[in-house]
C-alpha positions in Angstrom: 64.4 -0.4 -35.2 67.4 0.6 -33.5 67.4 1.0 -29.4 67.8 4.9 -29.6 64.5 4.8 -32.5 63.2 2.2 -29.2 64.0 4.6 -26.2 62.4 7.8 -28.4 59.7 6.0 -29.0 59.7 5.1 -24.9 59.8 8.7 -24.4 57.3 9.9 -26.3 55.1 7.5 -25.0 55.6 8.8 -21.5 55.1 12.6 -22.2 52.2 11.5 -24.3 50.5 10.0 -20.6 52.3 12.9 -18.2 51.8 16.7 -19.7 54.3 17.5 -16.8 56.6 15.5 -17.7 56.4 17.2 -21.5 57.0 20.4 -19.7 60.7 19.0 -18.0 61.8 17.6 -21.3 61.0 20.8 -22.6 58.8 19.9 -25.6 55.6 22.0 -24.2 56.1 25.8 -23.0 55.1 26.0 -19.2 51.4 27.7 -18.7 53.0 30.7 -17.1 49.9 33.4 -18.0 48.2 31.3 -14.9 51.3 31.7 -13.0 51.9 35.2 -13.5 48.6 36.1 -12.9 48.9 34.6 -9.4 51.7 36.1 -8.8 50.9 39.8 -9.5 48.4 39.4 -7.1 50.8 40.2 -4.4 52.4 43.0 -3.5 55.2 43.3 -6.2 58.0 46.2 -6.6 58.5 47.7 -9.8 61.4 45.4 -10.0 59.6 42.3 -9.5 57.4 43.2 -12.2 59.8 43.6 -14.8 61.6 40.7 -13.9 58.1 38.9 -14.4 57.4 40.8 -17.6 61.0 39.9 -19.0 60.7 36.3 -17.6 57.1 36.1 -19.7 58.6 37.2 -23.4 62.6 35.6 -23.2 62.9 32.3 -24.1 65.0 30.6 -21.5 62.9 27.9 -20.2 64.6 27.8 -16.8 63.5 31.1 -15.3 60.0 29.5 -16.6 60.6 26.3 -14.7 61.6 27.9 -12.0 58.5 30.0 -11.6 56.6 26.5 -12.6 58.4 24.6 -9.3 57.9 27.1 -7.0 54.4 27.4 -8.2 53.3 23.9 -7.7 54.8 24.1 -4.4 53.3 27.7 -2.7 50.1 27.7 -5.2 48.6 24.2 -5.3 45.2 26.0 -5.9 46.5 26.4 -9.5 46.3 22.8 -10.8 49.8 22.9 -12.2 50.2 19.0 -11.8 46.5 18.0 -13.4 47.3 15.4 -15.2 50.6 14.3 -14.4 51.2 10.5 -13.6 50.8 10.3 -9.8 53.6 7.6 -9.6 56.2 10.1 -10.7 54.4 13.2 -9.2 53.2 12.5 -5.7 56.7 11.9 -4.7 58.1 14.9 -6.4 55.5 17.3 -5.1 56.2 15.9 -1.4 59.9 16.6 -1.8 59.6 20.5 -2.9 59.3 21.7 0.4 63.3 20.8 1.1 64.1 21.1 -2.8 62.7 24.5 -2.3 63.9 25.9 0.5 67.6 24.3 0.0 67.4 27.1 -3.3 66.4 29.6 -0.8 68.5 29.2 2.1 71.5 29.1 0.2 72.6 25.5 -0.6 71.6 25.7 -3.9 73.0 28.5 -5.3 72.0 29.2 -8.5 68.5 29.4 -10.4 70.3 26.4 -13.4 71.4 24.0 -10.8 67.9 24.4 -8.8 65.9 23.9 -12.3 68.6 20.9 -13.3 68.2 19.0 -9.9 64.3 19.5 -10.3 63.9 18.0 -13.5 65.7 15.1 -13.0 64.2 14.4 -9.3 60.7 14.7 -11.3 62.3 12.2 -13.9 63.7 10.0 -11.7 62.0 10.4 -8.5 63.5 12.4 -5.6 66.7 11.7 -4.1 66.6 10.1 -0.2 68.1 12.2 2.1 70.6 14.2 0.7 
């Protein structure tokens, strides 16, 4: 067996025990009927539901993440991280509120880099103070 045969196998076996995880390698679609349903409970323009309705039938997973990261951070009563591995989670779900609000105060600037920085801080655990 060679070591990239070893390190898929690795893989596998960690999105096998983290659903999450799955979800940021993108090999399972992100539960966003939950999420959309939570969010047209507020009070939406005409824009914002469109946006919503074209995020729900493209295929680009980041808008999807995106709505999935901001989700588990403002709408914990959704469940989005059952199942996750708590080593890995915990820490992530702590750092959202900076991760967050860097994309929305400006030094993050655009929904890829947001989505990129997110998945690999839930990889490879948040970064310290940066």
């Amino acid at each position: 067996m060679s070591i990239y045969d070893k390190r898929q196998q690795l893989r596998q076996q960690q999105m096998d025990d983290d659903p999450l995880l799955k979800v940021m390698y993108g090999m399972q679609d992100v539960d966003m009927e939950r999420i959309i349903a939570h969010v047209r409970t507020y009070n939406l323009t005409e824009t914002e539901q469109r946006a919503l309705d074209k995020m729900q039938q493209d295929s680009d997973a980041a808008p999807k993440l995106f709505l999935l990261i901001f989700a588990m951070w403002l709408a914990p009563e959704l469940g989005l991280t059952e199942g996750a591995l708590p080593r890995r989670c915990e820490p992530f779900v702590k750092s959202l509120p900076t991760l967050c609000m860097d994309m929305l105060e400006g030094r993050i600037v655009s929904l890829q880099s947001f989505v990129n920085r997110a998945v690999a801080d839930y990889i490879m655990g948040p970064r310290g103070g940066d």
